[in-house]
PASEBA-1860 file (N, C-alpha, C; in nm, 3 decimals):
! residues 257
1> XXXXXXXX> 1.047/0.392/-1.632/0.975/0.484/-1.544/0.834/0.433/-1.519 ~ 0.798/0.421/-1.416/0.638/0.411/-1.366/0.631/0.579/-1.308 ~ 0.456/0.506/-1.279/0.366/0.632/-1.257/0.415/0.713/-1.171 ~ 0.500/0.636/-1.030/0.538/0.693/-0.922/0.666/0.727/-0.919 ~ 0.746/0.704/-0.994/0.885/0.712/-0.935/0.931/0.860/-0.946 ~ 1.009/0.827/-0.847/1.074/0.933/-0.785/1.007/1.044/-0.658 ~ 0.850/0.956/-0.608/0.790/1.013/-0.506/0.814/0.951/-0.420 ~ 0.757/0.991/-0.276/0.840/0.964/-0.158/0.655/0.929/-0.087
9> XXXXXXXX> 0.665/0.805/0.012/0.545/0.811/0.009/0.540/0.711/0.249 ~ 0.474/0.764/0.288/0.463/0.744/0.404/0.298/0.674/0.405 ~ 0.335/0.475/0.489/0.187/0.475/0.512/0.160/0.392/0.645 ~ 0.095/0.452/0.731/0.074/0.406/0.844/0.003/0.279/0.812 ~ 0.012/0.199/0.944/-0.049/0.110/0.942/-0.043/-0.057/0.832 ~ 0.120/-0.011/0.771/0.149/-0.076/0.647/0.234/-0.179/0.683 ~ 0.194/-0.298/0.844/0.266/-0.439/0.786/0.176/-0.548/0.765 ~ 0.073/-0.501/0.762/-0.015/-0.607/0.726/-0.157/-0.529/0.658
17> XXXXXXXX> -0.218/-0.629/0.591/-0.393/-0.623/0.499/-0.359/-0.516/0.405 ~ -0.443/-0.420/0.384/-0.444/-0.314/0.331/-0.325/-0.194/0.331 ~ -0.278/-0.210/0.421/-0.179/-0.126/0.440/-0.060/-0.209/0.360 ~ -0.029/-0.335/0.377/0.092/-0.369/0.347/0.080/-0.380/0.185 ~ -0.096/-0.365/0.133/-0.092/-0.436/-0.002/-0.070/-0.257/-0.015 ~ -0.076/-0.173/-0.011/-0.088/-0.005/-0.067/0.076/0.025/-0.036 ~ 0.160/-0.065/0.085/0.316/-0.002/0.052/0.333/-0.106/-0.067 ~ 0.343/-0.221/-0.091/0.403/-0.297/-0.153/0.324/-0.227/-0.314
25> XXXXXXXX> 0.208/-0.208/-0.353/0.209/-0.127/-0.439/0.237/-0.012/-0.476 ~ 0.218/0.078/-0.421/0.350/0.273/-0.416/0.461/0.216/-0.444 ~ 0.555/0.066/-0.410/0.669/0.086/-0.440/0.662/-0.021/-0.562 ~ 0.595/-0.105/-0.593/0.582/-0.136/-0.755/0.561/-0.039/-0.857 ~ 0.506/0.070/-0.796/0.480/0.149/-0.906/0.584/0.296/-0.877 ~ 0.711/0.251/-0.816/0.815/0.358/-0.846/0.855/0.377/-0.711 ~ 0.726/0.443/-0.637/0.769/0.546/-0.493/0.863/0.460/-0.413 ~ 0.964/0.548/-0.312/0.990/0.511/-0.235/0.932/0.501/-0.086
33> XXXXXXXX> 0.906/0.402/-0.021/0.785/0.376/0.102/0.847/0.336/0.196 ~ 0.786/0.440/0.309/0.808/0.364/0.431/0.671/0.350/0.515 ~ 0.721/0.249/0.598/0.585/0.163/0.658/0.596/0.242/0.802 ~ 0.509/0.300/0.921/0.517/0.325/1.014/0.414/0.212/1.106 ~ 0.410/0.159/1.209/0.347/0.053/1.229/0.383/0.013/1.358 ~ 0.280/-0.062/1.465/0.343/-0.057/1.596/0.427/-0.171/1.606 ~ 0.449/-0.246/1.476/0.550/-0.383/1.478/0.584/-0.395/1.304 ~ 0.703/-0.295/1.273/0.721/-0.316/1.166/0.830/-0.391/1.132
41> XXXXXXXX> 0.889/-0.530/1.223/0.968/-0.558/1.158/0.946/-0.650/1.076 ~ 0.826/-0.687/1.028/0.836/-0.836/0.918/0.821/-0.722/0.804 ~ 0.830/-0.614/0.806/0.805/-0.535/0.684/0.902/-0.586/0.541 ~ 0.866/-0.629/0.468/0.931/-0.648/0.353/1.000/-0.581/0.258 ~ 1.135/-0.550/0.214/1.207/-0.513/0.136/1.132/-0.502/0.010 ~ 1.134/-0.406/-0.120/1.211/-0.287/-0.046/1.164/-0.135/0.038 ~ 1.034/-0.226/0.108/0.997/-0.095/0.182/1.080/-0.107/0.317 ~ 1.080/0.017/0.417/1.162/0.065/0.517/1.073/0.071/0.647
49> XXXXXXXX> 1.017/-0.006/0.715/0.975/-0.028/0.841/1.042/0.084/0.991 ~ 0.959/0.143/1.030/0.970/0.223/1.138/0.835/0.192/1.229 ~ 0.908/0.192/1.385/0.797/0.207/1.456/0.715/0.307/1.528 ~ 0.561/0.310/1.502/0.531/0.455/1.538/0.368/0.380/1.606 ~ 0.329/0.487/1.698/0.224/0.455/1.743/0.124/0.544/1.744 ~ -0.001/0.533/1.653/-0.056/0.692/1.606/-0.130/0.789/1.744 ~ -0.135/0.663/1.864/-0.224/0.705/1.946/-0.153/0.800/2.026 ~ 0.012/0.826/1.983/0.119/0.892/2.056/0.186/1.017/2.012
57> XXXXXXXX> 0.134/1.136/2.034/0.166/1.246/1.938/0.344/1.253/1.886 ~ 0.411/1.246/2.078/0.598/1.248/2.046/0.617/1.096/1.974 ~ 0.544/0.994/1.929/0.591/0.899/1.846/0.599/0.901/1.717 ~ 0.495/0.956/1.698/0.421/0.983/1.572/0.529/1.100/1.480 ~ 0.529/1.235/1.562/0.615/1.337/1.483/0.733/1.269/1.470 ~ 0.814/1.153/1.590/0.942/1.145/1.577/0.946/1.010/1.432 ~ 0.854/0.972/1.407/0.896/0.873/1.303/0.825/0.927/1.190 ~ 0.763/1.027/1.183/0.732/1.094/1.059/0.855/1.172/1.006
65> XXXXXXXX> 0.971/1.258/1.112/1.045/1.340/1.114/1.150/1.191/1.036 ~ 1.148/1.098/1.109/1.308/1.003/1.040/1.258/0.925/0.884 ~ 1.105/0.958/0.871/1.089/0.915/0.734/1.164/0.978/0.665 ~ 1.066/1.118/0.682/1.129/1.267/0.591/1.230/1.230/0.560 ~ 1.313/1.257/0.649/1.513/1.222/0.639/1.520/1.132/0.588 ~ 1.488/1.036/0.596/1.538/0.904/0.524/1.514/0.934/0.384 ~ 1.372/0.975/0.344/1.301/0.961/0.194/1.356/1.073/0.144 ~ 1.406/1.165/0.210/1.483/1.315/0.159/1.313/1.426/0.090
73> XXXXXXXX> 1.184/1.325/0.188/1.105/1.447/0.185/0.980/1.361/0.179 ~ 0.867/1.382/0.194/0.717/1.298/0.158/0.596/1.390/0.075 ~ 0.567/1.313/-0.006/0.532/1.362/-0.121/0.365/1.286/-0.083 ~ 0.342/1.202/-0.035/0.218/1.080/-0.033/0.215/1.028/0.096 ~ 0.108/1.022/0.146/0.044/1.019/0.326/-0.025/0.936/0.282 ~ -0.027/0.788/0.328/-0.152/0.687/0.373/-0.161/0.667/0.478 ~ -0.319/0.785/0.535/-0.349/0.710/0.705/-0.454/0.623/0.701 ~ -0.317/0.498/0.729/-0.403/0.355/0.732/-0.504/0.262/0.881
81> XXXXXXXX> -0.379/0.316/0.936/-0.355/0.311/1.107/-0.515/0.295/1.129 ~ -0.561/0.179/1.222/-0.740/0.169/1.269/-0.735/0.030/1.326 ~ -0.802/0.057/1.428/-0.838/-0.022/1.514/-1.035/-0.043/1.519 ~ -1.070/-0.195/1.505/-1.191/-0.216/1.494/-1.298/-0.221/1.586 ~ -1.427/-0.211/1.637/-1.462/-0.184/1.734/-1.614/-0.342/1.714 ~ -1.668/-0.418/1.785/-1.789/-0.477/1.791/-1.905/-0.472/1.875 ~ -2.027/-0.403/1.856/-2.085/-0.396/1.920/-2.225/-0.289/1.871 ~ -2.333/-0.282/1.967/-2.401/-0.150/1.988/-2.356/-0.033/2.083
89> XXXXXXXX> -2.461/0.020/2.077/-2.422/0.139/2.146/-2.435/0.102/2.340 ~ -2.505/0.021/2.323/-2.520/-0.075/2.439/-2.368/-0.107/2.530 ~ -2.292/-0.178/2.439/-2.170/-0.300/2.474/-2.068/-0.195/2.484 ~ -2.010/-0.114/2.395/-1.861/-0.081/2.452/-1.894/0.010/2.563 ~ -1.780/0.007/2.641/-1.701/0.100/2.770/-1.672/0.220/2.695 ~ -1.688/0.330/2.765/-1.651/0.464/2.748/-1.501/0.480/2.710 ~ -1.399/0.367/2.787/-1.270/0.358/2.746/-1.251/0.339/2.602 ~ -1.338/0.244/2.597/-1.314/0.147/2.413/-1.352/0.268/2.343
97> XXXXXXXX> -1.413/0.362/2.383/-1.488/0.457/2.277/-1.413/0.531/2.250 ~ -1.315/0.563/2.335/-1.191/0.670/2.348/-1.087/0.613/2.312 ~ -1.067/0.472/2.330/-0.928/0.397/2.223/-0.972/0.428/2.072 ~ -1.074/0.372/2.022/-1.069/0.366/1.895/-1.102/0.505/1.801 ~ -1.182/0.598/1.874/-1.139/0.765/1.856/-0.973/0.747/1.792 ~ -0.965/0.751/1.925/-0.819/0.781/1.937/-0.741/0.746/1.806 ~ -0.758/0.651/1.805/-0.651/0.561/1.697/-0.711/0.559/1.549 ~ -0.843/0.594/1.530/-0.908/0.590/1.414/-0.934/0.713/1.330
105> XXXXXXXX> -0.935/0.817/1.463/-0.990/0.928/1.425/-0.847/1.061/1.452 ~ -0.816/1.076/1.537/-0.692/1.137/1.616/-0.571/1.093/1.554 ~ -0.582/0.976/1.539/-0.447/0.901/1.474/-0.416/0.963/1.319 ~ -0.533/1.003/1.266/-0.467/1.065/1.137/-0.468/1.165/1.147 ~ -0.493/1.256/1.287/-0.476/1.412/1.259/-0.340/1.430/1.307 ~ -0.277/1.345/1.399/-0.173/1.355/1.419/-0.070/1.316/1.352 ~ -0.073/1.210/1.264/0.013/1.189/1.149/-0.024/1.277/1.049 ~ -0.084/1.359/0.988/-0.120/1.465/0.916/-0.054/1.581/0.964
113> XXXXXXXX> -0.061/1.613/1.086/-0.024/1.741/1.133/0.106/1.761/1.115 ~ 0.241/1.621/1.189/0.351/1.619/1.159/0.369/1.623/0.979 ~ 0.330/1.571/0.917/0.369/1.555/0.758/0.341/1.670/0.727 ~ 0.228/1.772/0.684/0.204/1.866/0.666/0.307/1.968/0.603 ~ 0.421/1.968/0.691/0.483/2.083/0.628/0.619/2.026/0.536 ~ 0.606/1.875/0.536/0.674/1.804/0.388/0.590/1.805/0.298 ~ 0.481/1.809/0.274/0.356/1.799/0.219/0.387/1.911/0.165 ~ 0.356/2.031/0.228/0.359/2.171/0.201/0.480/2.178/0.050
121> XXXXXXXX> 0.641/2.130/0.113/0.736/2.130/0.043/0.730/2.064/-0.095 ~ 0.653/1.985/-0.101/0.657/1.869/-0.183/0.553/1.898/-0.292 ~ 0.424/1.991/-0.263/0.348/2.027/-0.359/0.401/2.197/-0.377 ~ 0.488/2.250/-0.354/0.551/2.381/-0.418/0.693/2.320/-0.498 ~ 0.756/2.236/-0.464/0.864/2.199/-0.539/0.852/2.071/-0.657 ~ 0.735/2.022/-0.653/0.638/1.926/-0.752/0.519/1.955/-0.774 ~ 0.446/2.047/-0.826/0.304/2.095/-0.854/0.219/1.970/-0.858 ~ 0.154/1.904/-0.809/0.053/1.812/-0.865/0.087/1.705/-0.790
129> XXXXXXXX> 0.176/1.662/-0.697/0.257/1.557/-0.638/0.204/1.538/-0.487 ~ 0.162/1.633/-0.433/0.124/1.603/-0.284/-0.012/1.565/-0.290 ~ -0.055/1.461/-0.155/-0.155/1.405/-0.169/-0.180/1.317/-0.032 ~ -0.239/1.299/0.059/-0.303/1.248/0.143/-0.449/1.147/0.131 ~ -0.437/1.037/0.146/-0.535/0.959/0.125/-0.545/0.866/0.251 ~ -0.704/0.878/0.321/-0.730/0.818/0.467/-0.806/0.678/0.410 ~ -0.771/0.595/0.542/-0.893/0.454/0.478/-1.016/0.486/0.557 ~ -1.090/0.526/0.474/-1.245/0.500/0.576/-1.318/0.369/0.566
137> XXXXXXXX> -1.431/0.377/0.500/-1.527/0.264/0.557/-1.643/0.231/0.506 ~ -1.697/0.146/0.442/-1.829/0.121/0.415/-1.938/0.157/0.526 ~ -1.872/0.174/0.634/-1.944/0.165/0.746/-2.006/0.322/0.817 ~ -1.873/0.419/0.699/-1.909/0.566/0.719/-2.061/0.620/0.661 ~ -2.071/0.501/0.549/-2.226/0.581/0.485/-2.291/0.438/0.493 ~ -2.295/0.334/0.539/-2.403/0.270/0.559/-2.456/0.229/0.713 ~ -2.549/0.166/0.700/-2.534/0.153/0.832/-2.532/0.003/0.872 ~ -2.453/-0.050/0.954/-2.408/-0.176/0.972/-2.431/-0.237/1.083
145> XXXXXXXX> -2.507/-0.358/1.139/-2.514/-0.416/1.278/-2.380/-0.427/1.333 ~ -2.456/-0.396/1.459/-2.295/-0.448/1.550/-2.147/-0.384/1.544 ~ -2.196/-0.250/1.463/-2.109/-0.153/1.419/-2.106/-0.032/1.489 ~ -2.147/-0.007/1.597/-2.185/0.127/1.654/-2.080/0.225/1.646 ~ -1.957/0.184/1.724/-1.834/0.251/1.743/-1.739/0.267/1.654 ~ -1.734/0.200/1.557/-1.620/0.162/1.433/-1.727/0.251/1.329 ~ -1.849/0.239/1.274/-1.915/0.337/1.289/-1.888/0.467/1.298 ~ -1.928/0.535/1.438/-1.898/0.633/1.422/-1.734/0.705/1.386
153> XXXXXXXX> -1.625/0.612/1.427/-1.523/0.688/1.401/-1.475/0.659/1.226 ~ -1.552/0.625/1.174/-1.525/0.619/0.975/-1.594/0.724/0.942 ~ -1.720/0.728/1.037/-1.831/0.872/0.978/-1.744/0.983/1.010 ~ -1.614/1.002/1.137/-1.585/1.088/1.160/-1.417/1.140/1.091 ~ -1.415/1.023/1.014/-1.297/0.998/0.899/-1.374/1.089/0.782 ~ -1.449/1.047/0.725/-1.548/1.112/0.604/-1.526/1.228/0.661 ~ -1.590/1.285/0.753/-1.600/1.410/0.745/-1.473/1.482/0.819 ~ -1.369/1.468/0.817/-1.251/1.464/0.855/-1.147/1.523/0.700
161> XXXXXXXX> -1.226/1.396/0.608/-1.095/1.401/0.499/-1.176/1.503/0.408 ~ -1.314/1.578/0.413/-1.363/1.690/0.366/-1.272/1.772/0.393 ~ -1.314/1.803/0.532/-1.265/1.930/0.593/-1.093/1.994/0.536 ~ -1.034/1.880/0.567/-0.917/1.859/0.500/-0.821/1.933/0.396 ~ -0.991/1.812/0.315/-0.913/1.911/0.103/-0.985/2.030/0.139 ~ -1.094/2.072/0.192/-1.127/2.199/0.176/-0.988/2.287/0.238 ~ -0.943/2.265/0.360/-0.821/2.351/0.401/-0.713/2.346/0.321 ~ -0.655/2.224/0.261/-0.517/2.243/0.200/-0.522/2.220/0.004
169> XXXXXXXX> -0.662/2.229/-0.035/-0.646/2.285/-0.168/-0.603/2.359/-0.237 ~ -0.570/2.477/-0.198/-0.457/2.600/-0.248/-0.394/2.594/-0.193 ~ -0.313/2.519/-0.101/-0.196/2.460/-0.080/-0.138/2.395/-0.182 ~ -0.198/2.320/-0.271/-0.177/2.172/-0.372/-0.166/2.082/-0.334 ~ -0.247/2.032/-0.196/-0.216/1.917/-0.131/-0.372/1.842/-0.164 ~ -0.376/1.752/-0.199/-0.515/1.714/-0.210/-0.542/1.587/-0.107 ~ -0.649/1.590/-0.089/-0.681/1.476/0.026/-0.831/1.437/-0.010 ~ -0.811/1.305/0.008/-0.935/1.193/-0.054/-0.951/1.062/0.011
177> XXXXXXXX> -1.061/1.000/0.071/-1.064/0.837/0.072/-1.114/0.786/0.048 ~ -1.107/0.628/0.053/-1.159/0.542/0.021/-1.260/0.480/0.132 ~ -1.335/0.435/0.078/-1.479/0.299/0.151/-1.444/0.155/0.101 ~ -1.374/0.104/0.175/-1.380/-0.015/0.144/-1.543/-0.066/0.179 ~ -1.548/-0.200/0.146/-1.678/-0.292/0.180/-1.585/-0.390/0.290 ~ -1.652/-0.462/0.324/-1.582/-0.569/0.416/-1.462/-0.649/0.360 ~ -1.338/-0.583/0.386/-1.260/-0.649/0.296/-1.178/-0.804/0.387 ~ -1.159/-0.919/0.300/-1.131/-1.051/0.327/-0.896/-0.990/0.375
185> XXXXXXXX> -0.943/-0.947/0.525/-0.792/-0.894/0.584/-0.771/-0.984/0.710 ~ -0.638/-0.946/0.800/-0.682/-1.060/0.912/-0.708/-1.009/1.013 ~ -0.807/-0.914/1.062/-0.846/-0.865/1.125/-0.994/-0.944/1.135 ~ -1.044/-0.941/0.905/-1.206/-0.957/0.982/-1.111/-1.149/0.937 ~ -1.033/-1.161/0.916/-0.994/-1.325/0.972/-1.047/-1.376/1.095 ~ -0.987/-1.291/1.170/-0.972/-1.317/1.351/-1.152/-1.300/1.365 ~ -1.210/-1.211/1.356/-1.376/-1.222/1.319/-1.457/-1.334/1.288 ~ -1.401/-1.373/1.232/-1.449/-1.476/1.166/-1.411/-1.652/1.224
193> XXXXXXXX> -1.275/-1.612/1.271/-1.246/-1.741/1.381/-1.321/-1.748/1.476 ~ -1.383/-1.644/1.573/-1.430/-1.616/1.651/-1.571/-1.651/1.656 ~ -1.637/-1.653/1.550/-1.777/-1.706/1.532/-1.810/-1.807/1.519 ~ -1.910/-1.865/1.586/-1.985/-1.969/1.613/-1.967/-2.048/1.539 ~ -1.962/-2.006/1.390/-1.990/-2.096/1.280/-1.904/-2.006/1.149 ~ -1.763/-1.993/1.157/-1.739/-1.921/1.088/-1.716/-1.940/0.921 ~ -1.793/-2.055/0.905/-1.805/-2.048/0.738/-1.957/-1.979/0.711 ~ -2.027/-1.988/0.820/-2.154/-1.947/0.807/-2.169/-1.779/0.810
201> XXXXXXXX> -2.044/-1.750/0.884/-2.033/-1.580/0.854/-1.947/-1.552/0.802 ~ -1.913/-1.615/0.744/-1.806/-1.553/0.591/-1.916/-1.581/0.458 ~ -2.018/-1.693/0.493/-2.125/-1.644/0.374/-2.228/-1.537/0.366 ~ -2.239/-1.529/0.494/-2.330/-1.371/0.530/-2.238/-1.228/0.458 ~ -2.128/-1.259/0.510/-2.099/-1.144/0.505/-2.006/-1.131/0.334 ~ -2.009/-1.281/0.237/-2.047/-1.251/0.134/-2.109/-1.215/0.059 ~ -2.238/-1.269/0.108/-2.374/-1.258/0.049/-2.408/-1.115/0.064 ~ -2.341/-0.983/0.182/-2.457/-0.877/0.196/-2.368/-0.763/0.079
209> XXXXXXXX> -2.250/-0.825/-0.003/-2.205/-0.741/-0.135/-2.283/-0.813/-0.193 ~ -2.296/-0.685/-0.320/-2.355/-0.768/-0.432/-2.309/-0.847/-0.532 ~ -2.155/-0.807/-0.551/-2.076/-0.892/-0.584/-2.054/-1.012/-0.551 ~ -2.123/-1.052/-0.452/-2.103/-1.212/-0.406/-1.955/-1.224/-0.277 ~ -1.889/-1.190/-0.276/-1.767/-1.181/-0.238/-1.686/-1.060/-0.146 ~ -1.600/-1.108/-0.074/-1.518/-1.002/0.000/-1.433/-0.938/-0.089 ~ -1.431/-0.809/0.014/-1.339/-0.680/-0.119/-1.166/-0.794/-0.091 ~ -1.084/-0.774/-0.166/-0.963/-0.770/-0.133/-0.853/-0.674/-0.121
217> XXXXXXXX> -0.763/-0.665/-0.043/-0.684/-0.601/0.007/-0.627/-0.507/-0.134 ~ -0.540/-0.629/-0.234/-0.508/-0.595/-0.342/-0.612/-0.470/-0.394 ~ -0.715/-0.457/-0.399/-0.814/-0.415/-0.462/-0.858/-0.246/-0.426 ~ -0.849/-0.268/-0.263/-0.842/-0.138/-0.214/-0.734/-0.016/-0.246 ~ -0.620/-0.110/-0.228/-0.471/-0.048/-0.293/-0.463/0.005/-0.399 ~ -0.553/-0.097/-0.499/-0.493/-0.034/-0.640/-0.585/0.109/-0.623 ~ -0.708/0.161/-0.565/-0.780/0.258/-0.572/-0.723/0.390/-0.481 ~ -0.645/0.327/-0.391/-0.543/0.435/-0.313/-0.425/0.487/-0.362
225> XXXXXXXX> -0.383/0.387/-0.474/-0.260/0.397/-0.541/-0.319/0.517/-0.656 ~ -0.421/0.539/-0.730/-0.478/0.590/-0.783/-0.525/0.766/-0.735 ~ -0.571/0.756/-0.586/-0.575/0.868/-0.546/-0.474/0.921/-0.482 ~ -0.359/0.853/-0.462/-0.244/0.878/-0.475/-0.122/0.985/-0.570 ~ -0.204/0.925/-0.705/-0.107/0.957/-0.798/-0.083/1.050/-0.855 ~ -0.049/1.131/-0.929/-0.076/1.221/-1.078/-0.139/1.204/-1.135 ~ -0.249/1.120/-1.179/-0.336/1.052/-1.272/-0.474/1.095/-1.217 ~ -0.489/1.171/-1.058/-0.590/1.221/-1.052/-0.551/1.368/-0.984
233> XXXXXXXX> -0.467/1.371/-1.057/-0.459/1.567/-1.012/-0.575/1.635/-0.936 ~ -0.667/1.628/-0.991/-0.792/1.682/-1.028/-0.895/1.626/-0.927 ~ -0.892/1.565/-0.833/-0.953/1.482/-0.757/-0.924/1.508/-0.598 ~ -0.965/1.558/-0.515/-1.020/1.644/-0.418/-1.080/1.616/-0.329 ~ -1.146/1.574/-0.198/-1.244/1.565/-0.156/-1.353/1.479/-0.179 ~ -1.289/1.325/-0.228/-1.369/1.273/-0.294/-1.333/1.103/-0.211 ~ -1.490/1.046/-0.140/-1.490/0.943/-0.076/-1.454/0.862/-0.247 ~ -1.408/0.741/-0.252/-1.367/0.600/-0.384/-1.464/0.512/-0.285
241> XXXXXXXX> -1.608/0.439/-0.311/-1.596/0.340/-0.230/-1.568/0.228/-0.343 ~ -1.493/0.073/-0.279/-1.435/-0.038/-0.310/-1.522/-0.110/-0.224 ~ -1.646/-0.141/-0.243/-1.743/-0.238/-0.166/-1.821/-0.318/-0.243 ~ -1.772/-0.381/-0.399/-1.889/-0.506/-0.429/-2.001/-0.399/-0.456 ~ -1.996/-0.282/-0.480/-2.159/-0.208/-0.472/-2.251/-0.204/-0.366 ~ -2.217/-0.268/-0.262/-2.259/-0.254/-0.117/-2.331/-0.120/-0.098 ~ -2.282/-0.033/-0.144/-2.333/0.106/-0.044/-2.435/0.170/-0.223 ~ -2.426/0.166/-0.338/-2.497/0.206/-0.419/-2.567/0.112/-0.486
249> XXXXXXXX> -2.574/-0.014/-0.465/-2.655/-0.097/-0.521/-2.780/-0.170/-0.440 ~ -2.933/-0.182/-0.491/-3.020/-0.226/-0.493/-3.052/-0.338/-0.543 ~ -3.010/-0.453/-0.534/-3.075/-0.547/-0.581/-3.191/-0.633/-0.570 ~ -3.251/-0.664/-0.685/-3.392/-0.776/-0.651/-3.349/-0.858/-0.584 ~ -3.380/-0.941/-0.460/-3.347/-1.097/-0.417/-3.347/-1.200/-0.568 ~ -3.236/-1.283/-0.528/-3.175/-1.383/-0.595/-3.284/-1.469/-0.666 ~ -3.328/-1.505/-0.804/-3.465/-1.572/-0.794/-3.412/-1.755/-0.756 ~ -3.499/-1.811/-0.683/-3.416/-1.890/-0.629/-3.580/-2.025/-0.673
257> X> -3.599/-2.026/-0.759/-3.685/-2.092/-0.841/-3.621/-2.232/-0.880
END
């Protein structure tokens, strides 16, 4: 027996980075997982790949509805699902502002809304078992160049996954996320191809943790897998950040003597 088994666990956004390292862990550690994703077929055994598109309400309920059925119920919600944004407040289009809303922010109310009433089922027929966990952002409480829009829709994740546990706490559903720091995924890959000099901004953007280093995928997971579990019953309304100390640490400059 592991921590998880015998829970049933749904996570958007799970065939690749973070998402794929949080299914492939829920199901090391017992649960049964399915991946919802707008291209889930490289999804790996033994998780269960479905395609869903969060920005699409009739997509979204209809592949939340064939999880359910499949998993014989969902016990664990990861809204992973996010799309990245670059720029000031200057550079994006009013469109871009409304895609990544959409998909960052909207995208988990609508995969929330459909789950909800497995959720509901799942913390009256397992006391302590239901649980919702969103990915937010280092970017929700700090403030980051060139971050305007991605930005605001993590700030609007934070205060999203409050509102949340405050509504479905006497339910027994608890809801919590995480802050990653800039984690080494292939998203900020493609970022990083893209730059001028991209060993030169993969040291920047080592250098601004204090850890020296990018978060890893693995790393985020194990802290979702955690607010996930039974092991934090008790845990509520509560941002995890996974950033190198990025967002609570002060350090002296390096003495470079």
């Amino acid at each position: 027996m592991t921590e998880l088994s015998g829970l049933r666990a749904v996570v958007t956004g799970g065939a690749a980075g973070i998402g794929l390292a949080t299914a492939r862990a829920l199901a090391a550690q017992g649960a049964a997982v399915v991946v919802l994703d707008l291209e889930p077929a490289g999804v790996p055994r033994p998780l269960l790949g479905l395609k869903a598109d969060v920005s699409d309400d009739t997509s979204v309920r209809a592949a939340v509805e064939a999880a359910a059925t499949g998993l014989g119920g969902i016990d664990i919600l990861v809204n992973n699902a996010g799309i990245g944004a670059i720029g000031t407040v200057e550079d994006n289009p009013d469109e871009q502002w409304h895609r990544v809303l959409d998909v960052n922010v909207l995208g988990m109310v609508r995969t929330t809304r459909a789950a909800l009433p497995h959720l509901r089922r799942a913390a009256t027929a397992r006391p302590g078992t239901a649980a919702v966990v969103n990915t937010c952002s280092i970017a929700a409480t700090a403030g980051l160049p060139q971050r305007a829009l991605y930005s605001a829709s993590k700030g609007a994740v934070l205060s999203l996954t409050l509102a949340m546990a405050a509504d479905h706490v006497r339910e027994g559903i608890r809801v919590n996320c995480v802050n990653p720091g800039t984690a080494d995924t292939p998203w900020v890959g493609r970022l990083l191809d893209a730059a001028a000099d991209p060993a030169a901004e993969r040291a920047a953007l080592n250098a601004r943790q204090p850890m020296g280093r990018l978060v890893t995928a693995d790393e985020v997971a194990a802290a979702i897998i955690y607010l996930a579990s039974p092991a934090a019953a008790s845990v509520t309304g509560t941002a995890l950040a996974v950033d190198g100390g990025m967002q609570g640490l002060r350090l002296r400059p390096a003495d470079r003597s």
